[in-house]
Each structure stands twice: as structure tokens, then as C-alpha cells.
C-alpha positions as CSV (number, residue, x, y, z in Angstrom):
1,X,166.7,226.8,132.1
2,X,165.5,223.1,131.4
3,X,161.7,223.2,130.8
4,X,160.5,220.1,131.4
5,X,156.0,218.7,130.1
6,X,155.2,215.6,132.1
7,X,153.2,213.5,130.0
8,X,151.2,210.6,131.3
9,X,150.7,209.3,127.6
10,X,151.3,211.3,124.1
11,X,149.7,214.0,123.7
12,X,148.0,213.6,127.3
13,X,149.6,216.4,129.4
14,X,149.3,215.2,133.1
15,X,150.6,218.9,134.6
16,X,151.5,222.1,133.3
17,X,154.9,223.3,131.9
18,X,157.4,224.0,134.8
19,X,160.7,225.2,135.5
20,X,162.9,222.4,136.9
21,X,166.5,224.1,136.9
22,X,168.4,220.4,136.8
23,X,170.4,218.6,134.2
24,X,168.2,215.8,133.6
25,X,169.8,211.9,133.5
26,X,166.7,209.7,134.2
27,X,163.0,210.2,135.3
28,X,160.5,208.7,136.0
29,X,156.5,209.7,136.5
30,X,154.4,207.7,138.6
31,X,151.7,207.8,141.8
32,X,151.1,211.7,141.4
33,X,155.1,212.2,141.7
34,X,157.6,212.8,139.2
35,X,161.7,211.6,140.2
36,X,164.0,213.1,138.8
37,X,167.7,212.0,139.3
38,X,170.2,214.8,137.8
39,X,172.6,218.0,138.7
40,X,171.8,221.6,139.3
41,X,172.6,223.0,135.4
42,X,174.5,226.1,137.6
43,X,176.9,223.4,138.9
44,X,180.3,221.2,137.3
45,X,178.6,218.2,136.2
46,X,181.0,216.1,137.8
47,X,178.7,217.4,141.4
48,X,177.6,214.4,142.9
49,X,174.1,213.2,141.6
50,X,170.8,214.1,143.2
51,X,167.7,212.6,143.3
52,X,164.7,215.5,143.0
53,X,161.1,214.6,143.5
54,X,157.7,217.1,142.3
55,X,154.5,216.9,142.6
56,X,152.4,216.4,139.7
57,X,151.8,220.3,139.2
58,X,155.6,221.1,139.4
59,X,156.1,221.8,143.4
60,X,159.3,220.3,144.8
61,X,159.4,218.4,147.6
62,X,162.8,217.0,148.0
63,X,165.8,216.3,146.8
64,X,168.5,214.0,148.6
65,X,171.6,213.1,147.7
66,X,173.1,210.2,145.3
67,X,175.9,208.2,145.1
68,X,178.3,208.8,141.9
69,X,177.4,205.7,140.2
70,X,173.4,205.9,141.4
71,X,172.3,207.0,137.6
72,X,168.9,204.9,137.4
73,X,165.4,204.4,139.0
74,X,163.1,201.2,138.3
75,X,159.7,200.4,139.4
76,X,158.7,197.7,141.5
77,X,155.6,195.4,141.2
78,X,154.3,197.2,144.3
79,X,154.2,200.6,142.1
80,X,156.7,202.3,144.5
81,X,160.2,204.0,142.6
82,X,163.4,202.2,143.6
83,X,166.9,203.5,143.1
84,X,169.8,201.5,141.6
85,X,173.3,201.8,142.6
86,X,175.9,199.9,140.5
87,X,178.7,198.4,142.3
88,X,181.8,196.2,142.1
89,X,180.1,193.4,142.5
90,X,176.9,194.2,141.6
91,X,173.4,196.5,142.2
92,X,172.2,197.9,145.6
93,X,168.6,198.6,145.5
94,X,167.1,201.8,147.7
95,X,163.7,202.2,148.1
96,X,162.6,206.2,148.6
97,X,161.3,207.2,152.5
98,X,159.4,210.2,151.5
99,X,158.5,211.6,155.4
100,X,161.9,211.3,156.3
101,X,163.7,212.3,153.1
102,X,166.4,209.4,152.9
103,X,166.7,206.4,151.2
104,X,166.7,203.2,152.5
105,X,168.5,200.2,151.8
106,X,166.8,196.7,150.2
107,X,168.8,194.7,149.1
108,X,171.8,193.8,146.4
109,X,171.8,191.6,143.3
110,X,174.6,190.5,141.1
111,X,175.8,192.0,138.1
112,X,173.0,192.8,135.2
113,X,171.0,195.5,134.6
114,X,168.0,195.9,136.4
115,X,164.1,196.8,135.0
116,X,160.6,197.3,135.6
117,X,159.0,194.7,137.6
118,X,155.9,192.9,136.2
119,X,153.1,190.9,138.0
120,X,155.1,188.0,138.6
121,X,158.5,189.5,140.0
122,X,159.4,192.6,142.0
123,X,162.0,193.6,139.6
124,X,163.6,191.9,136.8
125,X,167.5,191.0,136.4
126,X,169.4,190.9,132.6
127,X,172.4,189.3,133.1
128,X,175.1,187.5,130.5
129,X,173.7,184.2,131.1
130,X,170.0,184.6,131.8
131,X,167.0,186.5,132.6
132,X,166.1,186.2,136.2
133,X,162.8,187.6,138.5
134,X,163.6,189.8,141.6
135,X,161.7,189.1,144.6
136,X,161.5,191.8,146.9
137,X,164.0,189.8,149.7
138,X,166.8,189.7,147.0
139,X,166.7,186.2,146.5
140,X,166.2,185.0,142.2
141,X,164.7,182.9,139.7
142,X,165.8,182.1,136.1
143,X,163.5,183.3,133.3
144,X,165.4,182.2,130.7
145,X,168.7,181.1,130.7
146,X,170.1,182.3,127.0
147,X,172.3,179.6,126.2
148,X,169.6,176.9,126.9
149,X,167.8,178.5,124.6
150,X,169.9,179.3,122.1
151,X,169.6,183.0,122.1
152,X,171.7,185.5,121.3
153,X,170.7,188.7,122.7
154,X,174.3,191.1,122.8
155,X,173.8,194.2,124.4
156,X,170.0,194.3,125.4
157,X,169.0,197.7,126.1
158,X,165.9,197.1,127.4
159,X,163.0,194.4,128.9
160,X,159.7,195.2,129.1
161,X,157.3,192.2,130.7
162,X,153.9,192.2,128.6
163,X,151.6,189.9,129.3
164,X,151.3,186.1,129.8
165,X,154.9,185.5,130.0
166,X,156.2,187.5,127.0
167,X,159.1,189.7,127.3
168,X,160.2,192.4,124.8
169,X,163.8,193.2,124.4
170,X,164.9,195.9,122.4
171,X,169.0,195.4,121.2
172,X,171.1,196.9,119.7
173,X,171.4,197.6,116.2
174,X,167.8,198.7,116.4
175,X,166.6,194.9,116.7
176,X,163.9,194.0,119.1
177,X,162.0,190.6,120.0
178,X,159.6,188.7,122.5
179,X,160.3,186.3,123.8
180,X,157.7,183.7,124.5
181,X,157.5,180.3,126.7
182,X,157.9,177.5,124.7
183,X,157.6,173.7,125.7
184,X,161.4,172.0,126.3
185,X,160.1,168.9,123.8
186,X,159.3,171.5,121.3
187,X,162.6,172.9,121.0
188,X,165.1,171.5,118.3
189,X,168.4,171.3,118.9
190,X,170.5,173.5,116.6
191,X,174.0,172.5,115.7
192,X,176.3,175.1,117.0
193,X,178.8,177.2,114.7
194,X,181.7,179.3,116.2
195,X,182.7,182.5,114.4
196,X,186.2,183.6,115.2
197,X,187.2,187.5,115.5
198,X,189.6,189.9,116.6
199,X,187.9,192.6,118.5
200,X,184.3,193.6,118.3
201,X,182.4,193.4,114.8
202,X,179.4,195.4,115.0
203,X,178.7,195.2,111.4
204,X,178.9,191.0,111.5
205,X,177.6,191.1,115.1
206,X,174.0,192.4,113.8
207,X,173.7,189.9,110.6
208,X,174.6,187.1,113.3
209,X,171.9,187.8,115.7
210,X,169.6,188.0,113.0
211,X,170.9,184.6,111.8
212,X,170.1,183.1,114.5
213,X,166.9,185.1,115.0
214,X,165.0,182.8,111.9
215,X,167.5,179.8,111.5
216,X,166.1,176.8,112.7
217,X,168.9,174.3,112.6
218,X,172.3,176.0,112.8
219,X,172.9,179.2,115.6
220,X,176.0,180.9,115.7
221,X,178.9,181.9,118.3
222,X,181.0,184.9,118.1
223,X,184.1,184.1,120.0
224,X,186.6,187.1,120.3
225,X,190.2,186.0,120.9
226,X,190.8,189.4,122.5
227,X,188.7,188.5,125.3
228,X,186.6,192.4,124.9
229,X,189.6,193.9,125.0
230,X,192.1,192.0,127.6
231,X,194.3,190.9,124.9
232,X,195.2,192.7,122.2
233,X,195.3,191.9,118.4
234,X,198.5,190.4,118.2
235,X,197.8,188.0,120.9
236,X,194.8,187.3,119.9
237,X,195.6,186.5,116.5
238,X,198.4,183.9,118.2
239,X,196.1,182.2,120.2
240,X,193.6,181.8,117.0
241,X,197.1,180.4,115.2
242,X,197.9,178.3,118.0
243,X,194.8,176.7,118.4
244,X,193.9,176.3,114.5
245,X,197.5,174.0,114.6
246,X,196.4,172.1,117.2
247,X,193.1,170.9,116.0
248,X,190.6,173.3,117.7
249,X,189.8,175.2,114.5
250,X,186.8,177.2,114.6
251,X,184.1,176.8,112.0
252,X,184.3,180.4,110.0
253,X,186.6,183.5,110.9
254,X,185.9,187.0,110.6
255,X,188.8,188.8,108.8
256,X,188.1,192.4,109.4
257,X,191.0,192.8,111.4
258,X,193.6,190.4,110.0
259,X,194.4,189.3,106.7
260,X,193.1,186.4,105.0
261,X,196.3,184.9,102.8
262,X,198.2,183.5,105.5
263,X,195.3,181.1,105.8
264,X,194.6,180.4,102.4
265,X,198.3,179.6,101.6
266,X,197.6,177.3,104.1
267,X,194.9,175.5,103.3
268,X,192.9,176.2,106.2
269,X,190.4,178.0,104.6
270,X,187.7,176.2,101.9
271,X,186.4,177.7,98.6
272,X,182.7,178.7,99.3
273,X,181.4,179.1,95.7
274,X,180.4,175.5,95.5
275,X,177.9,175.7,98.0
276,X,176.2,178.4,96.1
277,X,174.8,177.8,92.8
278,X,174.4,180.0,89.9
């Protein structure tokens, strides 16, 4: 059996110790109610995903049934729990009819992940390109747009809205930052570097963001001639070879996947140790 303490803050029990007899995914404590979205632990976990709601004390008093690719709750500005379906083309958002035990449809968003709303927006939206408020209708607005900024935030795992328009974001990597309005004059204009690679490089990928993190006049661009994947290594390395004939030669390659001779032969590749003194 799963025995499950909800905690209102550490150390701060808010019920007793109760019996829950579900396989856990996401929860989520709130109003008096805890929602839980999981699987019976005497069923195949492939059973399609349920949503479970208790009382405070530990009393159930529902549980309705999920869509396979339902996995996460948020919480809106208006303190109500909403649930999150991922789609083809993007997130449907349920809110929870408790008297009649259903969920009802709100509305759908495009493709990001979806958080916590703060005191400004109903939800928040992390996309590729941006950071956008939710208003409860659907409808959007930018909060930062990354590449006007010249951020580079891969693979956020989470935003939390604290107050006066800062935004934590913890990464990957363990990194984390806030980010903070700033005034458009302010901001400096950083030459831009492109870093060539075949497939992901985690171990390059983290030093980059850093990089960029505390440089103020250069920021850097991974570009990954596999595309995340769609092409594999061999194509990818011809389309770096093409293009590095042509003339479109990016500014520094990552050679954890290829070999670097080929290039030196070739002269494309300059002797750094110059630029470094003793």
C-alpha cells in the first residue's frame, strides 16, 4: 500500500497519515482537497489514468476517469485545480465539476507546457519561443519572447511567478534563474556566435547556457545539423560539409561526434592558443 502525509508546508502536517491504494503520478493540495491523478497499484499500469480527489482528513470523494495522455494538474489564478491534456496540436484545459463528478472543458492552447497561474494571468504558457500569460478565455500574451532577449533557457522544467514581475525557472543541469523586467534601451545588443553539433551535447549544452547566463557581449547558438534527431549523423555531418564550402561556416564546432582532422587538414579550423596567454 502507498501511504501517502499531506503536508501544507515542511514539517506542518495538514491531515493525518492515510491509506490511498493508488500509484501516484502528480498531486496537488489545495482548498481543503487533495487531487491526485494516478492508477489503482492492483491494476497494469498501462490502465487508463484517473483522477482521485480526498478530503483533507483522507475521505475520498471521487475519482473520474482520464485521458491516456492527461498526466498533469495546474492551478489557476482563481485557486481552482485544472487538468491538462496534451494533444497533437497542443493542451486542452478541464476544469473539475465536483457536484457532478465530470470534468469540463475550457479551453486549448498551443504547444508548451503549462504552470501555475500568478496574479496577473490565469495560467502561464512555456513554449520554444517565449513565455506567454493564459487568460481564462484561451486567448495569450507574450511575457518574454527568448530570442528578443537573448536567452537561452533549453529544457525548462519549471516556472514559478514570484512577485513584481519575476519569474523563476529551474533547467536542466540543475541551473535555475529569474528573470526580471528590464527596460528595452537598457539592453545591449550581444553579437551572436553559432556552435555547430551533431546530436545533442549535454555536457557543452550546460557550459553554454551558463555562457550566456554572465556574458555581456557575445551569446551563443547551438545549432544541431541533425535537426533533434530527424537526420542522422551522416547527414548531418554533409550538410555541415556542404555548407562550410559554400561560405556559411559557423563560428565554433563541437566535435564530440565527428572527428576533428578532416578540418584541420583543411584549414578551416584556427589555432586558439594565441588568444590565451601564458
Amino acid at each position: 500500500m502507498n501511504w501517502l502525509r499531506v503536508s501544507q508546508k515542511a514539517n506542518t502536517p495538514l491531515s493525518s497519515v492515510f491509506d490511498t491504494e493508488t500509484f501516484a503520478q502528480s498531486t496537488l493540495c489545495t482548498s481543503g482537497y487533495l487531487y491526485l491523478i494516478g492508477t489503482d497499484i492492483y491494476t497494469p499500469i498501462n490502465i487508463t489514468n484517473r483522477l482521485f480527489i480526498f478530503t483533507e482528513s483522507g475521505d475520498p470523494i471521487c475519482s473520474l476517469d482520464l485521458p491516456d495522455s492527461a498526466h498533469h494538474m495546474v492551478l489557476g489564478n482563481d485557486g481552482q485545480v485544472y487538468v491538462r491534456e496534451e494533444t497533437a496540436t497542443g493542451n486542452d484545459i478541464f476544469s473539475i465539476d465536483l457536484s457532478a463528478k465530470s470534468l469540463e472543458y475550457q479551453f486549448s492552447s498551443s504547444k508548451g507546457e503549462i504552470y501555475d497561474g500568478d496574479e496577473n494571468f490565469f495560467l502561464l504558457l512555456d513554449t520554444d519561443d517565449g513565455l506567454y500569460g493564459l487568460n481564462s478565455d484561451g486567448t495569450s500574451m507574450p511575457i518574454v519572447i527568448w530570442s528578443e532577449c537573448d536567452i537561452s533557457l533549453s529544457e525548462r522544467k519549471d516556472v514559478v511567478s514570484l512577485s513584481n514581475g519575476l519569474y523563476f525557472c529551474l533547467l536542466r543541469f540543475g541551473l535555475s534563474y529569474v528573470l526580471a523586467p528590464a527596460d528595452p534601451a537598457e539592453a545591449k545588443t550581444k553579437t551572436r556566435l553559432a556552435l555547430a553539433s551533431v546530436g545533442e551535447i549535454e555536457d557543452v549544452q550546460a557550459c553554454v547556457m551558463k555562457f550566456n547566463s554572465f556574458s555581456q557581449d557575445y551569446f551563443i547558438e547551438i545549432v544541431d545539423y541533425t535537426n533533434d534527431g530527424t537526420f542522422s549523423d551522416e547527414q548531418a555531418i554533409i550538410k555541415l560539409n556542404t555548407e562550410i564550402v559554400s561560405g556559411n561556416t559557423p563560428d565554433m564546432i563541437c566535435f564530440s561526434n565527428l572527428s576533428p582532422f578532416a578540418y584541420i587538414s583543411r584549414g578551416y579550423l584556427i589555432d586558439m592558443q594565441k588568444f590565451f596567454s601564458t
